[in-house]
C-alpha atoms as one frame of an Amber mdcrd trajectory, in Angstrom:
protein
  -9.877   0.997  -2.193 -10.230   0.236   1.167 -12.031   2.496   3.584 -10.760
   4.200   6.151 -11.578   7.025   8.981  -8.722   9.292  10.125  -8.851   9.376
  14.173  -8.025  12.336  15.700  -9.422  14.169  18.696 -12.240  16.556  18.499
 -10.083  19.627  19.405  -7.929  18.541  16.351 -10.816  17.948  14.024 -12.458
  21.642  14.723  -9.118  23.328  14.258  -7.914  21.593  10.473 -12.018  22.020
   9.531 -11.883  25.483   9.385  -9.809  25.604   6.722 -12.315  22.960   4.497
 -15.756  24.470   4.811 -17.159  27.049   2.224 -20.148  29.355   2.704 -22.307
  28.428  -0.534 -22.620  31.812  -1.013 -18.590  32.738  -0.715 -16.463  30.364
  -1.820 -13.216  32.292  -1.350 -13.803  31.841   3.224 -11.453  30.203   4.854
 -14.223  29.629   7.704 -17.156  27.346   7.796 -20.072  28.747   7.645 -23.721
  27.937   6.374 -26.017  28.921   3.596 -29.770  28.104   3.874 -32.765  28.205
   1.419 -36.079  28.711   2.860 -39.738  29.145   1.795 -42.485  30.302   2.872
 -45.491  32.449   1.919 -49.362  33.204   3.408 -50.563  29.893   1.731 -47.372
  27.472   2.757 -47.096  29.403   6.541 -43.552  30.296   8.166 -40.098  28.999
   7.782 -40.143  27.762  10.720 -42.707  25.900  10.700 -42.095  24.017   7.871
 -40.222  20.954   7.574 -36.092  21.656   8.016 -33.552  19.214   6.438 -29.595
  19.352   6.712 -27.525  18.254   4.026 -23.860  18.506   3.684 -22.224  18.950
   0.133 -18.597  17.604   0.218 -16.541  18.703  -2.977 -13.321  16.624  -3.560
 -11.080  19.650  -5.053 -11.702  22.984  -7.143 -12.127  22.505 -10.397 -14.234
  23.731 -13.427 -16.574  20.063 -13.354 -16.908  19.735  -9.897 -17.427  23.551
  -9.571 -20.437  23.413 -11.924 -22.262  20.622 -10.085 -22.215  21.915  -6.695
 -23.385  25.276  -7.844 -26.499  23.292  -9.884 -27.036  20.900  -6.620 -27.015
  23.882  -4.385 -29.748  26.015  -7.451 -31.767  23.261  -6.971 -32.171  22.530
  -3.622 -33.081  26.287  -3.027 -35.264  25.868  -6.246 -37.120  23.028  -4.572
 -37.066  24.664  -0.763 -39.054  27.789  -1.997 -41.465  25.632  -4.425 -42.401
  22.937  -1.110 -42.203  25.709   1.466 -39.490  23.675   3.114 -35.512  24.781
   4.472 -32.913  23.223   3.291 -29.559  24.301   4.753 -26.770  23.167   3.262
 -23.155  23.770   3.971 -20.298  22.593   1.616 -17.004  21.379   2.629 -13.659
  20.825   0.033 -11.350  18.176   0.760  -8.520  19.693  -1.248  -8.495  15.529
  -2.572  -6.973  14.476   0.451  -8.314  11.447   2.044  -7.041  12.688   5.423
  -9.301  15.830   5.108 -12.018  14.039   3.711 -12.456  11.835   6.588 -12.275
  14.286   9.134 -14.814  16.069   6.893 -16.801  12.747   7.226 -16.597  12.447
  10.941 -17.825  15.862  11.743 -20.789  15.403   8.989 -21.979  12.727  11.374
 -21.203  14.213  14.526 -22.869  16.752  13.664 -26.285  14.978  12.676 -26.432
  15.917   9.017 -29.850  14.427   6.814 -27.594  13.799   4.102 -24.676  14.167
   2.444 -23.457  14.866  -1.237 -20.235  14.011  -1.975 -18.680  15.496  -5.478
 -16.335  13.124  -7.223 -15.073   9.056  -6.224 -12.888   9.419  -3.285 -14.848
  11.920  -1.618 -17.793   9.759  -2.048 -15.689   6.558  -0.971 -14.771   8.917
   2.302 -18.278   9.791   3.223 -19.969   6.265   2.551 -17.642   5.052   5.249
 -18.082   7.786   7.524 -21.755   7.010   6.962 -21.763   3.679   7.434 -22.852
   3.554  11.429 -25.576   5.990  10.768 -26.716   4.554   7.478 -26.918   8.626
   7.088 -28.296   8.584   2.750 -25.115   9.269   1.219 -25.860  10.699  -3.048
 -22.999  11.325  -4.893 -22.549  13.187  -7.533 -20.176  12.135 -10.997 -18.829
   8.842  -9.940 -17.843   7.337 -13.716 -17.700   3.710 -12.648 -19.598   3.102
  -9.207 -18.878  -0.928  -9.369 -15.080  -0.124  -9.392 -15.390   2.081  -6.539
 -16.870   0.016  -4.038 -19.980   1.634  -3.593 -22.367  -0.277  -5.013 -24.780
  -2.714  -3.284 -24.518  -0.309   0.020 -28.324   0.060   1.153 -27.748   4.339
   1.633 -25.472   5.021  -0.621 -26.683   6.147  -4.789 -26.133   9.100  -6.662
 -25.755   9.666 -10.240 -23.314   8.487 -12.249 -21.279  10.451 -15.448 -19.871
   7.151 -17.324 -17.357   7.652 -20.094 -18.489   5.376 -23.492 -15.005   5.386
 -24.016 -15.478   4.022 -27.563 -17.476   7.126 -28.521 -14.652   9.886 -28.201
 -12.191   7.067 -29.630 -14.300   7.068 -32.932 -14.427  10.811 -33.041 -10.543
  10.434 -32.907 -10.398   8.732 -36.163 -13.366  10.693 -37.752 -11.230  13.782
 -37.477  -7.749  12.100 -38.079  -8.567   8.940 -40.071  -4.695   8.729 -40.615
  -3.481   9.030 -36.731  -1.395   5.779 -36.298  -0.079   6.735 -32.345  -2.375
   7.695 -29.678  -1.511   9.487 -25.914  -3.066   8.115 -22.989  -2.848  10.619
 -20.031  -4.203  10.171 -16.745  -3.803   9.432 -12.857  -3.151   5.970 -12.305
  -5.005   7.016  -8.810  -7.911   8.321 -10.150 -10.513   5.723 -10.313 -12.586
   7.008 -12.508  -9.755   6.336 -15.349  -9.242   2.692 -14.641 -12.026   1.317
 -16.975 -12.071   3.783 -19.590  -8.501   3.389 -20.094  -8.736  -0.233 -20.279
 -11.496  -0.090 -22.924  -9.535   2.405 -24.840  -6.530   0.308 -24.947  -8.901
  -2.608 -25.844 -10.312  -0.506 -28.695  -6.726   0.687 -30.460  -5.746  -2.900
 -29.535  -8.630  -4.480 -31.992  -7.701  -2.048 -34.859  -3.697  -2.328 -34.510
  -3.245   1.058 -33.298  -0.126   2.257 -31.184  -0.279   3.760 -27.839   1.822
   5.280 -25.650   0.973   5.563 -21.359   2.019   8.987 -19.459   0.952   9.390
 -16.279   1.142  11.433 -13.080  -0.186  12.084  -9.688   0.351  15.947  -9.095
   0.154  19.097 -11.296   4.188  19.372 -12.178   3.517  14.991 -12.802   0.926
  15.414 -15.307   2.797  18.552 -16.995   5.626  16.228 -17.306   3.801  13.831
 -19.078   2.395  16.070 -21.259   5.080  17.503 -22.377   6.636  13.606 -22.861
   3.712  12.612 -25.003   4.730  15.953 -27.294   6.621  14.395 -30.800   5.527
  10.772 -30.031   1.848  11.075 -30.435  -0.953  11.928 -32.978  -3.701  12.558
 -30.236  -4.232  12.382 -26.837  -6.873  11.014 -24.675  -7.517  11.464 -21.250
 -10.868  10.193 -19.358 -13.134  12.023 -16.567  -9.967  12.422 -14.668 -10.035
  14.851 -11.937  -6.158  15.083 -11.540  -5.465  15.529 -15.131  -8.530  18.181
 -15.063  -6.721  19.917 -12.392  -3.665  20.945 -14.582  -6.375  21.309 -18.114
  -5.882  24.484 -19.072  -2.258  24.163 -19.018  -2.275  20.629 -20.268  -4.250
  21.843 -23.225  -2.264  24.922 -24.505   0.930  22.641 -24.125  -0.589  20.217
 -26.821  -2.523  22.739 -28.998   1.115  24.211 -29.225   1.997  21.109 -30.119
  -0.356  20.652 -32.764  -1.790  17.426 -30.922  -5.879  17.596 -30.634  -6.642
  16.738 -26.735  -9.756  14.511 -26.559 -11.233  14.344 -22.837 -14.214  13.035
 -21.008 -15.752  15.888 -19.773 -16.938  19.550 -21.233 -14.910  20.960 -18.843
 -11.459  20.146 -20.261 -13.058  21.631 -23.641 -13.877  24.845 -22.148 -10.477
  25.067 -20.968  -8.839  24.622 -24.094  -9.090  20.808 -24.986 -10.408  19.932
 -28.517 -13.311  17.727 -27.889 -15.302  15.579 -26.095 -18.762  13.421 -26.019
 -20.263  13.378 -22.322 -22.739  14.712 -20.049 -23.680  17.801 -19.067 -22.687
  18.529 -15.259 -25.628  21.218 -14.781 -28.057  18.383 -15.301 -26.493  15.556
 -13.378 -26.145  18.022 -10.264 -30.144  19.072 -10.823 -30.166  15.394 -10.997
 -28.437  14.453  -7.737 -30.211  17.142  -6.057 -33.267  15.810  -6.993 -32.550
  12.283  -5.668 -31.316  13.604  -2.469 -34.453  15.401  -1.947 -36.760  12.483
  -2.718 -34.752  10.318  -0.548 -35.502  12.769   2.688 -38.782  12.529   1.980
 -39.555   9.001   1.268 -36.904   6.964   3.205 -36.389   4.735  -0.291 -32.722
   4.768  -1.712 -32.995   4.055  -5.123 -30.226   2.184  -7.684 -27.685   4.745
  -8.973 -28.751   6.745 -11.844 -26.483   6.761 -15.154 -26.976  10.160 -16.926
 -27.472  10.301 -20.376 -24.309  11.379 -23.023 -23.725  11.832 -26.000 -23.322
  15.361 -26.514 -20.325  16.570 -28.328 -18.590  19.773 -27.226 -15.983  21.568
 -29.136 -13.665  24.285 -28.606 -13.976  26.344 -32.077 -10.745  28.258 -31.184
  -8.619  25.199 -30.741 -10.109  23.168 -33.577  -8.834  27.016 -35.526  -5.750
  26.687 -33.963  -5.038  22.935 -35.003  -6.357  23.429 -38.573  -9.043  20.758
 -38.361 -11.949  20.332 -39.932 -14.651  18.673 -37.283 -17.996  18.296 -39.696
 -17.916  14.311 -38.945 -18.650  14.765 -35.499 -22.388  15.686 -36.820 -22.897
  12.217 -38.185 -21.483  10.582 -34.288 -24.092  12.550 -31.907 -27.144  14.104
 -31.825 -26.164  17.397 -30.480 -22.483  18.883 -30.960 -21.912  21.816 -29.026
 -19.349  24.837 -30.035 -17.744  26.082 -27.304 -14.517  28.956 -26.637 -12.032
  28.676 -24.235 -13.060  30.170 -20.687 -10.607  32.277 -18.636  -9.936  30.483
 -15.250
């Protein structure tokens, strides 16, 4: 992808911000505003006297993944300002996954002399390594499933953690559950990055063992409903990576194919507690404890460390769609070391 900076004037840039920035502590303002932890007892002396860093947590849309590590990021940095006797403040900005919002976020992040910045999810991370890029202002993002594909490795401030899919994981669990599927749904965003790779490899992997396949995608909500609903008749399962578009539309996606009587297999525990069957991945409270983490060390030590890949493996199952679909899941004990039974959440 190439990067880019929307120009635009400063008067401009104040007046489309407000709508972006979240108060950590309300999420439902329309106005910016900023949430701070600080420490500070008889033995570690005042807040403000104790070391102050700035860091700006940039969220690419709503949604339940993203949602999860921003509120773990934003647990631990107040976890670790009242156990140093240090402030953090930390403000969080959505881009609404618009590039053009994104970059303005990026601009003002600088302008406004930010320590460093968190971005949530690929293109919001591609948006604030360029914004960053004159500064060399740390930039530690957060769920980035290939980091190679997205340009932002071998950048001397940018790292973060990174949530990649092993693709041929959740394609065994497929055929552990339904040894006898013969046609198999790929949905996704064909501008998502982080579902160019696992795509590939899954097409790679029904390739080797002469299974069928059949491509839906779309860009928007209504797009990827209309996919769904194409893949319905045609397919045994469906499969759909870490794929924030498709995990946009999830819960809807997900009733439309339990309906259906298709299992929907997904990269992340999210889609599963909106209704999806299954999945094998990380866990998004830990890589945003994680991130945090980094970011923290990285104020204090000036080193920017490789990207981190979390660990996977767990399985996570919705009981009351495996009930729904009739299916019988035992064999995912014998594929991971921890499987995980989960209901559906109400949005």
């Amino acid at each position: 992808m190439k990067k880019f900076i929307a120009v635009m004037t400063a008067a401009a840039m104040l007046t489309s911000l407000s709508a972006c920035g979240a108060s950590a502590s309300t999420a439902s303002s329309a106005a910016e505003s900023t949430a701070s932890s600080a420490a500070a007892d008889s033995t570690t002396g005042s807040a403000a006297d104790a070391t102050t860093y700035k860091v700006a947590i940039v969220q690419q849309l709503d949604h339940a993944s993203l949602d999860e590590i921003r509120t773990a990021i934003e647990a631990e940095l107040d976890a670790k300002a009242a156990e140093k006797g240090i402030t953090i403040e930390y403000k969080d900005f959505n881009g609404q996954n618009d590039a053009t919002t994104l970059n303005q976020i990026g601009t003002q992040v600088v302008s406004d002399g930010y320590d460093a910045v968190i971005p949530i999810a690929t293109l919001a991370a591609q948006c604030m390594a360029t914004a960053c890029e004159s500064t060399k202002t740390p930039v530690i993002y957060a769920a980035i499933s290939d980091p190679a594909a997205a340009d932002l490795t071998d950048i001397d401030y940018v790292t973060g953690t990174s949530d990649a899919l092993n693709t041929q994981s959740i394609m065994d669990m497929i055929f552990a559950v339904q040894p006898e599927a013969k046609t198999i749904g790929l949905l996704y965003s064909n501008s998502e990055a982080n579902s160019t790779t696992p795509i590939a490899e899954a097409k790679a992997y029904l390739d080797a063992k002469g299974i069928a396949y059949v491509e839906k995608t779309g860009n928007t909500n209504d797009e990827i409903m209309t996919a769904a609903n194409a893949l319905v008749g045609q397919v045994d399962a469906v499969f759909t990576p870490t794929d924030n578009v498709v995990m946009a539309a999830a819960a809807a996606v997900s009733e439309t194919l339990t309906n259906a009587g298709i299992p929907f297999y997904t990269g992340a525990d999210s889609f599963v507690t909106a209704g999806a069957f299954a999945t094998c991945g990380v866990n998004y409270t830990e890589l945003g404890t994680y991130t945090a983490d980094m970011a923290l060390d990285i104020l204090e030590t000036g080193t920017v460390p490789e990207y981190h890949v979390m660990d996977g493996g767990i399985i996570t199952v919705n009981t009351e769609t495996a009930a729904a679909l009739d299916l019988d899941y035992s064999a995912f004990n014998d594929l991971a070391g921890t499987v995980v039974e989960v209901e559906t959440t109400a949005e």
